[in-house]
SEFIZA-3560 file (N, C-alpha, C; in Angstrom, 3 decimals):
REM SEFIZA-3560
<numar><xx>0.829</xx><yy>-1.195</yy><zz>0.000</zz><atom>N</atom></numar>
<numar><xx>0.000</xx><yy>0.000</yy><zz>0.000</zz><atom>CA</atom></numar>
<numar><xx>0.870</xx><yy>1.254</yy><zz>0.000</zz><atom>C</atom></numar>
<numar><xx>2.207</xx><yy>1.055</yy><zz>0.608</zz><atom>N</atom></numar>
<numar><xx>2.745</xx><yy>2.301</yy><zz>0.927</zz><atom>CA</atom></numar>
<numar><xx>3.631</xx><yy>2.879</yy><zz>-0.856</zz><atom>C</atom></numar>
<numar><xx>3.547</xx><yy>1.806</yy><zz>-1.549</zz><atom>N</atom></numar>
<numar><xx>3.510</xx><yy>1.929</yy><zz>-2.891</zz><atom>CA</atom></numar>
<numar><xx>3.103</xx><yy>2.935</yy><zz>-3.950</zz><atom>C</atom></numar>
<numar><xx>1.702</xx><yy>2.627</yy><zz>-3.160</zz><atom>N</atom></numar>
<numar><xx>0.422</xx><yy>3.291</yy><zz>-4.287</zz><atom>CA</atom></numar>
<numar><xx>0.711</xx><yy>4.833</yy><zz>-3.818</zz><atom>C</atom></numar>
<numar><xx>0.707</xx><yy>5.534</yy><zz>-2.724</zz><atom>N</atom></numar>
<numar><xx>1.236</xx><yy>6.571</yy><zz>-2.417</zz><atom>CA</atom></numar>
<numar><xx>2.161</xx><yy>7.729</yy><zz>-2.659</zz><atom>C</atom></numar>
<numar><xx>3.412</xx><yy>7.123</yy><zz>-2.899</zz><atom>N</atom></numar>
<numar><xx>4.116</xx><yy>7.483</yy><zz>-2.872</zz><atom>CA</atom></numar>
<numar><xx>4.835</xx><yy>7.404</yy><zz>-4.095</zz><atom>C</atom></numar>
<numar><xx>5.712</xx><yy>8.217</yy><zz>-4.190</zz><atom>N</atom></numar>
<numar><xx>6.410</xx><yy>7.806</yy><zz>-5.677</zz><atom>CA</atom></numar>
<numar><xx>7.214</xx><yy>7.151</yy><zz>-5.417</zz><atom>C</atom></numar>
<numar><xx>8.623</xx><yy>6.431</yy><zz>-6.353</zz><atom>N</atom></numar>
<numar><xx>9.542</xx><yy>5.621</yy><zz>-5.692</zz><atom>CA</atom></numar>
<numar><xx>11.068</xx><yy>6.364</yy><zz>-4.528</zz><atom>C</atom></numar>
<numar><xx>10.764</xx><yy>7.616</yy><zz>-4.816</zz><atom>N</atom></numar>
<numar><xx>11.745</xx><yy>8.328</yy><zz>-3.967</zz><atom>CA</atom></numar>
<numar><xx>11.615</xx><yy>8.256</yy><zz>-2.723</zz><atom>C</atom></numar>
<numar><xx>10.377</xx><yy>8.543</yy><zz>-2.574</zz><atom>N</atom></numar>
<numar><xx>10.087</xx><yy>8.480</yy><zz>-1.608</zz><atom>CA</atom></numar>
<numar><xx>9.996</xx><yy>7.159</yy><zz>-0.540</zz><atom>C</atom></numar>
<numar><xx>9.159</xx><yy>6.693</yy><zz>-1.413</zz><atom>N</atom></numar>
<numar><xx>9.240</xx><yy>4.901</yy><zz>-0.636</zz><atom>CA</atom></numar>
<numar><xx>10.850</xx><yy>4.392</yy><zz>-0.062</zz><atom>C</atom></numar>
<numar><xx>11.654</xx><yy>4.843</yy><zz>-1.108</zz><atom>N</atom></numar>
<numar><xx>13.342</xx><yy>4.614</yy><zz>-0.657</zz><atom>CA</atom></numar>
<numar><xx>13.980</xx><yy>5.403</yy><zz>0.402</zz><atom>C</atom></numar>
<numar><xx>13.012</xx><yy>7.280</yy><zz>0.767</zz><atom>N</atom></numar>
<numar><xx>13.750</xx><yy>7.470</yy><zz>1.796</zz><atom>CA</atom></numar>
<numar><xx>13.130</xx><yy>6.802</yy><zz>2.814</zz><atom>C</atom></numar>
<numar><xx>12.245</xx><yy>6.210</yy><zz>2.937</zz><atom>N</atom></numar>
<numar><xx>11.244</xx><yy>5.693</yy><zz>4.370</zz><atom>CA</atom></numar>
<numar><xx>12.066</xx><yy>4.446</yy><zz>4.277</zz><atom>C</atom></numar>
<numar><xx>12.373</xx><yy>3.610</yy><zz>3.704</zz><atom>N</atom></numar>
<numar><xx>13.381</xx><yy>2.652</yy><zz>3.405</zz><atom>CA</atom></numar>
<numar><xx>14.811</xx><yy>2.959</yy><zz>4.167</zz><atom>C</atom></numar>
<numar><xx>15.269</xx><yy>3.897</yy><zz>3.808</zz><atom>N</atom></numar>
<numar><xx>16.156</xx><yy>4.543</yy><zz>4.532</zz><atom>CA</atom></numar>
<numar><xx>16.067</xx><yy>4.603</yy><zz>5.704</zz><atom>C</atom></numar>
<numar><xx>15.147</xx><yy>5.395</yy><zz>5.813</zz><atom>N</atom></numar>
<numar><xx>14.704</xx><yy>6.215</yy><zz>7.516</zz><atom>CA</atom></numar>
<numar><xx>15.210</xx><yy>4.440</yy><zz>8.227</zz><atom>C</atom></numar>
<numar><xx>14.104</xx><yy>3.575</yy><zz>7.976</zz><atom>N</atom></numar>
<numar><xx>13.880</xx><yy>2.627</yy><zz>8.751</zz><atom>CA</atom></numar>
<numar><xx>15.255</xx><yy>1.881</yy><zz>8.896</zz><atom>C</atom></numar>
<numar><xx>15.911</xx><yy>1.544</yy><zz>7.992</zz><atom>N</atom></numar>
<numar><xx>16.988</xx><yy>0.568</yy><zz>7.892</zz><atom>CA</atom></numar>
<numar><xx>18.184</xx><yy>1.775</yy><zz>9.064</zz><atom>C</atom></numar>
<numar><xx>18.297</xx><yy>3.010</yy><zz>9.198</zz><atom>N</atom></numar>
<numar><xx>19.328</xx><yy>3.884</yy><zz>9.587</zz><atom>CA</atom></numar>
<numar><xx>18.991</xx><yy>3.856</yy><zz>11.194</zz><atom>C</atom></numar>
<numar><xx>17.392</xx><yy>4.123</yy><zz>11.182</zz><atom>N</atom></numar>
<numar><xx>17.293</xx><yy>4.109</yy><zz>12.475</zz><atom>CA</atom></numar>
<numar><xx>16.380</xx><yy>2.813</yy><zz>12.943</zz><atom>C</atom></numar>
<numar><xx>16.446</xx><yy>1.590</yy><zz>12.775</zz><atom>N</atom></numar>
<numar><xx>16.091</xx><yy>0.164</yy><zz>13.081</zz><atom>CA</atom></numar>
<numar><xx>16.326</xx><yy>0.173</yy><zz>14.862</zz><atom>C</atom></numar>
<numar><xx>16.962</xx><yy>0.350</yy><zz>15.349</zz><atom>N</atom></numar>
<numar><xx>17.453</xx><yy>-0.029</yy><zz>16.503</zz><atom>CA</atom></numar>
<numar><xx>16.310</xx><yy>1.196</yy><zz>17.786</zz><atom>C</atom></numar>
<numar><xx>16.356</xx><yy>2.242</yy><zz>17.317</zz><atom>N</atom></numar>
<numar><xx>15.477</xx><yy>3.055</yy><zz>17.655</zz><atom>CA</atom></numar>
<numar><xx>13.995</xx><yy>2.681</yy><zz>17.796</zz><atom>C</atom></numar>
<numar><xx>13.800</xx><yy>2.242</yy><zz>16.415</zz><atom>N</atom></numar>
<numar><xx>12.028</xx><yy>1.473</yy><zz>16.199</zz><atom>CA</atom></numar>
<numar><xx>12.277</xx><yy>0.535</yy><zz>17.173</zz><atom>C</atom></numar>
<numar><xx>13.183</xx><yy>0.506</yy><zz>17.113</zz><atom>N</atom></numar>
<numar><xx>12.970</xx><yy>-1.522</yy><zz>18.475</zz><atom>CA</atom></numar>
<numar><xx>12.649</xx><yy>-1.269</yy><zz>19.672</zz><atom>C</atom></numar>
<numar><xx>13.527</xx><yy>0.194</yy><zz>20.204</zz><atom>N</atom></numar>
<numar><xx>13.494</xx><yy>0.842</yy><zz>21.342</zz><atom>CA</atom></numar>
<numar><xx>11.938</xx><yy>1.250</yy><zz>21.590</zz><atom>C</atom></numar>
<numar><xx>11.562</xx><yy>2.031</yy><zz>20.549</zz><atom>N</atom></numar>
<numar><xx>10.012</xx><yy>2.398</yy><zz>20.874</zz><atom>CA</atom></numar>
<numar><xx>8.696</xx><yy>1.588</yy><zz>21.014</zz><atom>C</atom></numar>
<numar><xx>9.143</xx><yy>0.521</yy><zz>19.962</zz><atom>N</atom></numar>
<numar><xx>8.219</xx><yy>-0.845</yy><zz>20.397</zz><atom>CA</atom></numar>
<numar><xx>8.070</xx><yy>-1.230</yy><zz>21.996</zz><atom>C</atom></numar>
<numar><xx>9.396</xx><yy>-1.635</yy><zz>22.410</zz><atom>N</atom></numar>
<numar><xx>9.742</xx><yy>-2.453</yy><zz>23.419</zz><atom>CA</atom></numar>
<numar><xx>8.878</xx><yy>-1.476</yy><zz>24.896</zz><atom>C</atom></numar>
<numar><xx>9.082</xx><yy>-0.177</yy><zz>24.703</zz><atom>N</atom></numar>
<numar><xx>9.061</xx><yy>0.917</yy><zz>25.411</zz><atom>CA</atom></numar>
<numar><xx>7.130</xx><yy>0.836</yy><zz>25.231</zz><atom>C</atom></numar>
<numar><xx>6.717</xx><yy>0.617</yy><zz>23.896</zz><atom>N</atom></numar>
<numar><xx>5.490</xx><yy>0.586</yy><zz>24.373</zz><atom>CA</atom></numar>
<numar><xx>4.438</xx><yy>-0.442</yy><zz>25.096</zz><atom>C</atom></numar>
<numar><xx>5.036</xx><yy>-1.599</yy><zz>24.813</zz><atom>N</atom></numar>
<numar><xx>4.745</xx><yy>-2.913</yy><zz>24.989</zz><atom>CA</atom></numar>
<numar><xx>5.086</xx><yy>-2.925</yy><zz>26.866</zz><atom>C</atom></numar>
<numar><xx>6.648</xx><yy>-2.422</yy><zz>27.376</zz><atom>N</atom></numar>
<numar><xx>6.996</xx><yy>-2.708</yy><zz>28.365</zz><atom>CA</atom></numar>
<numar><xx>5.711</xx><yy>-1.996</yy><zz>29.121</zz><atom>C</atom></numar>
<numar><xx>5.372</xx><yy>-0.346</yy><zz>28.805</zz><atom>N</atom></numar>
<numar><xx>4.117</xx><yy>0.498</yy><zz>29.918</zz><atom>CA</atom></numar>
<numar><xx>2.802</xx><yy>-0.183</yy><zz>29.856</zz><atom>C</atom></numar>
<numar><xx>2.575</xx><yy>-1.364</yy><zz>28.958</zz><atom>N</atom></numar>
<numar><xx>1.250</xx><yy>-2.026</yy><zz>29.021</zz><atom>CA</atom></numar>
<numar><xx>1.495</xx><yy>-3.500</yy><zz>29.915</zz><atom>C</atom></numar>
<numar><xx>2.723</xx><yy>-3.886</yy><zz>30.051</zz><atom>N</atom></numar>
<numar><xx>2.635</xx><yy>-5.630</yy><zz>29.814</zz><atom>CA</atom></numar>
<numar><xx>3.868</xx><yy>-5.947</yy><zz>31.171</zz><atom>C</atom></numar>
<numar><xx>4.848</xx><yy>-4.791</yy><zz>31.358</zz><atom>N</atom></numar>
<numar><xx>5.620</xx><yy>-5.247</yy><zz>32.060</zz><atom>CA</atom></numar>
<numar><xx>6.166</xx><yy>-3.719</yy><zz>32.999</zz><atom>C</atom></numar>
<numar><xx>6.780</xx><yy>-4.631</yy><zz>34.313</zz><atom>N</atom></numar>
<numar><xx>7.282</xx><yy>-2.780</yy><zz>34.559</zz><atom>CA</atom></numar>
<numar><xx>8.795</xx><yy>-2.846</yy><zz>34.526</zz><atom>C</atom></numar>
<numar><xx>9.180</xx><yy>-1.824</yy><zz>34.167</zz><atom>N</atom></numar>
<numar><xx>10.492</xx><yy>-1.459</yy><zz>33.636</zz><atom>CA</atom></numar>
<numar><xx>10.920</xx><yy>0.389</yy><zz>34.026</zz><atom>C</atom></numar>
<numar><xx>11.534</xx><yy>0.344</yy><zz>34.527</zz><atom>N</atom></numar>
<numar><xx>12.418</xx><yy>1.298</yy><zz>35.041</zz><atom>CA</atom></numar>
<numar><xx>13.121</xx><yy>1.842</yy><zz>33.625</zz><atom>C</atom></numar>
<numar><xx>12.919</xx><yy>3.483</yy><zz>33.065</zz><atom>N</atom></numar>
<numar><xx>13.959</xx><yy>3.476</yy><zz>32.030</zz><atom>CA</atom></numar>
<numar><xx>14.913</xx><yy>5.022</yy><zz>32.873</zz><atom>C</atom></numar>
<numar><xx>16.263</xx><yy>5.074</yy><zz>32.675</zz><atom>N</atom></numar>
<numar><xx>16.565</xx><yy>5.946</yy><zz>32.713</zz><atom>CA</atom></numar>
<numar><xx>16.712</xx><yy>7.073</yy><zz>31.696</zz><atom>C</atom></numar>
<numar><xx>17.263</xx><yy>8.123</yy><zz>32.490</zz><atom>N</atom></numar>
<numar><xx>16.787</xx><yy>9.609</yy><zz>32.249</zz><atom>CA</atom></numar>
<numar><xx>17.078</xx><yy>9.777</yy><zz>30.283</zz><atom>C</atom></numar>
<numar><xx>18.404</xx><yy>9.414</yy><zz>29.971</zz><atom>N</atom></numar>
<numar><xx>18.861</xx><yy>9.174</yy><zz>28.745</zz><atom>CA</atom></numar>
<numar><xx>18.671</xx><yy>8.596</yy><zz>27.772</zz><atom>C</atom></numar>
<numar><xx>18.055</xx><yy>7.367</yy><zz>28.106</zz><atom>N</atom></numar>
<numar><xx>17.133</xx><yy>6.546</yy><zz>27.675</zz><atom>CA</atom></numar>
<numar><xx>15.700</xx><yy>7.119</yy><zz>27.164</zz><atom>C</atom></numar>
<numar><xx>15.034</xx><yy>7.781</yy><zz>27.968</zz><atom>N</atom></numar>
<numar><xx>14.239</xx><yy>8.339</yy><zz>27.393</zz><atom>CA</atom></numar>
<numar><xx>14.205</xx><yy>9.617</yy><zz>26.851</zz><atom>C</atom></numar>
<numar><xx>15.142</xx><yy>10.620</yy><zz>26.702</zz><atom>N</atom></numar>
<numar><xx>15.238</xx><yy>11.371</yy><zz>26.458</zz><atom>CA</atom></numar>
<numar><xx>15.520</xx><yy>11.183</yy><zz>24.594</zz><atom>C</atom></numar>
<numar><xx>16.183</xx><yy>10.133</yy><zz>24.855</zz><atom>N</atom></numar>
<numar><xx>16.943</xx><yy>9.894</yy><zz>23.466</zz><atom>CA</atom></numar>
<numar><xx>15.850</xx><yy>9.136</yy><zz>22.650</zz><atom>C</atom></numar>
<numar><xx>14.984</xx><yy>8.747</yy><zz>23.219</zz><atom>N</atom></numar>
<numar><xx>13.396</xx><yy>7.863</yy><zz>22.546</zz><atom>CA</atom></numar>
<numar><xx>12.587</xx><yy>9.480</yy><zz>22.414</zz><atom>C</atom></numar>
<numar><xx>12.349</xx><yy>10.390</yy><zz>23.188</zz><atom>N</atom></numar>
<numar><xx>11.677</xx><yy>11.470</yy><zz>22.443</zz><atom>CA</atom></numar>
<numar><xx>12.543</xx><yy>12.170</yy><zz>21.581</zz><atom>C</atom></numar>
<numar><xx>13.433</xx><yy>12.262</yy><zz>21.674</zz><atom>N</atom></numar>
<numar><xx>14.221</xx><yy>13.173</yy><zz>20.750</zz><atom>CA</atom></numar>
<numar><xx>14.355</xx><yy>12.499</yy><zz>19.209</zz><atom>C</atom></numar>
<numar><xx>14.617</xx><yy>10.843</yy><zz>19.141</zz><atom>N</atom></numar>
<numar><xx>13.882</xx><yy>10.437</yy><zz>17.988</zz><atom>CA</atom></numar>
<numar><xx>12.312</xx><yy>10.365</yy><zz>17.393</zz><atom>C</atom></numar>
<numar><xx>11.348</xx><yy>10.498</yy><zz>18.465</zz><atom>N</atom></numar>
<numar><xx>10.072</xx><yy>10.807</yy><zz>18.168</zz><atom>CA</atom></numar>
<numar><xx>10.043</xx><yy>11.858</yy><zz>17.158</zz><atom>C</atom></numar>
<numar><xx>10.458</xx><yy>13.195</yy><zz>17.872</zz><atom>N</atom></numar>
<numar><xx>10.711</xx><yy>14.957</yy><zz>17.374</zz><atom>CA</atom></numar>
<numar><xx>11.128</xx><yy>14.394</yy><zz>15.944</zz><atom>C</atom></numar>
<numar><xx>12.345</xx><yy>13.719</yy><zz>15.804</zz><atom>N</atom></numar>
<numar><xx>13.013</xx><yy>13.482</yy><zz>14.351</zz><atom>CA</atom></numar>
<numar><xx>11.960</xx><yy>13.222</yy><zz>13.436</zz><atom>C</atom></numar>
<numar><xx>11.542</xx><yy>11.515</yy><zz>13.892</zz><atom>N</atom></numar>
<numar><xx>10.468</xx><yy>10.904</yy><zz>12.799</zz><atom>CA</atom></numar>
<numar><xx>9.421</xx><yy>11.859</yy><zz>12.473</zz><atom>C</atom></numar>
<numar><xx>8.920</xx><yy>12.765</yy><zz>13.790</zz><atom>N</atom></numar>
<numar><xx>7.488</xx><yy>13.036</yy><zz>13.056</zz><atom>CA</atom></numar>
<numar><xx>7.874</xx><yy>14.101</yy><zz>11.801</zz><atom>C</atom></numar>
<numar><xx>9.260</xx><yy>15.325</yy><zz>11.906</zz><atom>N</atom></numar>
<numar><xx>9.704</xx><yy>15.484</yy><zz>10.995</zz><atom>CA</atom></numar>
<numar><xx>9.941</xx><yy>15.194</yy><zz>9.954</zz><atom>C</atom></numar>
<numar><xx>10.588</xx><yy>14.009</yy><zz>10.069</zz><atom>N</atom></numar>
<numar><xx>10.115</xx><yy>13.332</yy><zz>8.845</zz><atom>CA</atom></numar>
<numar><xx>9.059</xx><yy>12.945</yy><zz>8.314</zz><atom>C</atom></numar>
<numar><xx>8.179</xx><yy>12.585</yy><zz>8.546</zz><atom>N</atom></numar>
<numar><xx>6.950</xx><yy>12.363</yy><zz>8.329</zz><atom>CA</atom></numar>
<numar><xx>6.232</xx><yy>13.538</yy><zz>7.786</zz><atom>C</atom></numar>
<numar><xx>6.344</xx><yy>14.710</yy><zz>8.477</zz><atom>N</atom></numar>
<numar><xx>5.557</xx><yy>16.034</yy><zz>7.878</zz><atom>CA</atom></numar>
<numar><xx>6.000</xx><yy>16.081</yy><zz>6.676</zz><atom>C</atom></numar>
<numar><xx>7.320</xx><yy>15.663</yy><zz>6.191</zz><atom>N</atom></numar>
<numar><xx>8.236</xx><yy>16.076</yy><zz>4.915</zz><atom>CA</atom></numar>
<numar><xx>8.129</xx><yy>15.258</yy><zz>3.811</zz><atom>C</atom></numar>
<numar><xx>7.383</xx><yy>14.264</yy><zz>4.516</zz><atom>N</atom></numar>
<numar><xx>6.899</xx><yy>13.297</yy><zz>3.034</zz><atom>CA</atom></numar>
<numar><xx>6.097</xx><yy>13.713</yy><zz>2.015</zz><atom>C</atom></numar>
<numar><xx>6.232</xx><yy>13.508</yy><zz>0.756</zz><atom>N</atom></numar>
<numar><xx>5.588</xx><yy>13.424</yy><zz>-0.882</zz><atom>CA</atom></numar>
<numar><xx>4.807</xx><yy>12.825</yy><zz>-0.737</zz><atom>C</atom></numar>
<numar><xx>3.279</xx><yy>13.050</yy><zz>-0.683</zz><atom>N</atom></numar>
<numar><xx>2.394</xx><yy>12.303</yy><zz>-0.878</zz><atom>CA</atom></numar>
<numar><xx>1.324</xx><yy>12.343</yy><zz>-2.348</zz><atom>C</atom></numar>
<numar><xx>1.292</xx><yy>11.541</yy><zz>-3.055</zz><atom>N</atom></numar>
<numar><xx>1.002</xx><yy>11.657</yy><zz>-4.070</zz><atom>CA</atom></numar>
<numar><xx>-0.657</xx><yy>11.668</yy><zz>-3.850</zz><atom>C</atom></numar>
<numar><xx>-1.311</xx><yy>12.856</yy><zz>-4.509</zz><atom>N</atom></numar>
<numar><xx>-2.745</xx><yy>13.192</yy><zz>-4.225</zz><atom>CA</atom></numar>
<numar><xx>-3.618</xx><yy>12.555</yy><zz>-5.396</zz><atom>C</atom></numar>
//
C-alpha cells in the first residue's frame, strides 16, 4: 500500500529512515509494549533519546511526498 502513495523516492527514503534508524524502532516498540505488559524502570537518557527520535520521525513524516 505504501507503494500506491508514494512515488519511488520516496518509498526509498522511508526505506532509509527505517533501515538507519532500526534499533530506535525496536526501542520504541519495546518501550510501548513494556508500559502495558511489564514494569520497567527506564533511565533519564534513555528516554530522552526515545523522544528526541520521536521529534526526528514526526519530521520526517511532515516532509513526506504524498502523491494526491
Amino acid at each position: 500500500m505504501i507503494r500506491t502513495i508514494l512515488d519511488r523516492k520516496e518509498a526509498e527514503r522511508i526505506d532509509g529512515f527505517i533501515h538507519e534508524y532500526r534499533r530506535l524502532l525496536v526501542g520504541l516498540e519495546e518501550a510501548y509494549l513494556a508500559s502495558r505488559c511489564l514494569f520497567r524502570i527506564y533511565e533519564k537518557y534513555e528516554s530522552e533519546e526515545l523522544v528526541g527520535f520521536i521529534k526526528e520521525m514526526i519530521k520526517f513524516v511532515e516532509n513526506l511526498k504524498v502523491k494526491t
